[in-house]
C-alpha positions in Angstrom: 98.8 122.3 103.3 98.1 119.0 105.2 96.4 116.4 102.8 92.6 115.7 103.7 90.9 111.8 104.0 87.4 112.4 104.2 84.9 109.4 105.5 81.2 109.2 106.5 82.5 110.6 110.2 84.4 113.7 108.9 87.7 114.4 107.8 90.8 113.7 108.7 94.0 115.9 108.4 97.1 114.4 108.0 100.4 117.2 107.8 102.9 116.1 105.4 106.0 115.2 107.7 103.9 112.2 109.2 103.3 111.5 105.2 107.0 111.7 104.7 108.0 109.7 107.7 105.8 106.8 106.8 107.1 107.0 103.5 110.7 107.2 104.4 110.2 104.4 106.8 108.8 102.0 104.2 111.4 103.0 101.2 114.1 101.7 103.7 112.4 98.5 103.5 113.2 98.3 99.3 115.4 96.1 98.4 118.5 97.5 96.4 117.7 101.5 98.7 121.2 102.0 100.4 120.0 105.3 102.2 118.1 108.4 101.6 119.6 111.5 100.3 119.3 114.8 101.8 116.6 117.5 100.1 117.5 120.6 99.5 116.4 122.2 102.6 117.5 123.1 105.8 115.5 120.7 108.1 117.6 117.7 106.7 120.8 119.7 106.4 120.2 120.6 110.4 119.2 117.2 111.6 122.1 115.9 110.1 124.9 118.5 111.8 122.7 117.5 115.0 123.5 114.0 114.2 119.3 113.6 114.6 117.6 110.3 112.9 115.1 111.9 110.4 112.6 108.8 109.5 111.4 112.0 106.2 114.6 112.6 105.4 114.9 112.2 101.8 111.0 112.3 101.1 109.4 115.5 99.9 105.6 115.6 99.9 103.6 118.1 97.8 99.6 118.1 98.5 97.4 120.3 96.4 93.6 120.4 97.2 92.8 117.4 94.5 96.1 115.4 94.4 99.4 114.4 95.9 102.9 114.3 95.1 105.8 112.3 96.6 109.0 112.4 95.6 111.6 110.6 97.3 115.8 111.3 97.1 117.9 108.0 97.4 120.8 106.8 97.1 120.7 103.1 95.6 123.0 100.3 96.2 125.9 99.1 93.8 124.9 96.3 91.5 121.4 96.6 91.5 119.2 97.2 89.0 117.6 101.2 89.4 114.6 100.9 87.1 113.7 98.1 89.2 114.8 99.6 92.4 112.7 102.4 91.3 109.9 100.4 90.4 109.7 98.2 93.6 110.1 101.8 95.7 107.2 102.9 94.1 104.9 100.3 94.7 105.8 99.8 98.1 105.2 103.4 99.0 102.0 103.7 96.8 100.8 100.2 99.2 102.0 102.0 102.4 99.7 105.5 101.9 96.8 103.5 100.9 96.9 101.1 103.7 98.1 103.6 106.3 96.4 106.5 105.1 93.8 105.5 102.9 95.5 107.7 100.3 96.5 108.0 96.3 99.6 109.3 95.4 98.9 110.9 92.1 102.8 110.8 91.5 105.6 109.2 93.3 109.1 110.2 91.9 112.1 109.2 92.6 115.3 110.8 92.1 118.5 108.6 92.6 121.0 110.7 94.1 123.8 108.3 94.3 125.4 105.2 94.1 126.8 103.4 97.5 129.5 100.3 97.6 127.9 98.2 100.1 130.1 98.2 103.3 131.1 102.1 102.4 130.7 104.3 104.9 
């Protein structure tokens, strides 16, 4: 169900893979974020045997008719602190919907998947 912005002019519907892939573009950004783990579906499993850049990969958007939820899959880098990873991943995705979009998250979880050595592979 594609999440609705409505405005003096009329709505606006915006599908939840350009949500994920605006999300996904601004986690990279965080500081501490080594990469994005795969969800547990077959679109990220697929793009990643096709050797495909998924911007969403990693971001799993829920909209209901009165709210959203994001949550995000990453893998976090060694030696950094994860609440604080966490907490600056948060705010910078809650910043990017409501500047891009115009849009609340109601929820934004994350869900740290891993930890990577910087320079591993």
């Amino acid at each position: 169900m594609p999440t609705v912005v409505t405005n003096d002019l009329g709505k606006i519907f915006i599908a939840d893979e350009v949500i994920a892939t605006a999300t996904g573009m601004a986690a990279l950004d965080c500081y501490g974020l080594a990469d994005m783990a795969a969800r547990k579906g077959m679109r990220d499993s697929l793009s990643e045997l096709l050797g495909r850049e998924n911007p969403g990969r990693g971001v799993e958007v829920k909209a209901l008719s009165d709210s959203l939820e994001v949550d995000l899959f990453v893998i976090v880098s060694y030696g950094t602190r994860i609440p604080e990873v966490a907490a600056n991943l948060r705010d910078k995705v809650r910043y990017t919907l409501q500047e891009s979009f115009g849009i609340v998250a109601d929820r934004i979880n994350i869900h740290v998947q891993g930890v990577k050595v910087i320079g591993e592979k």
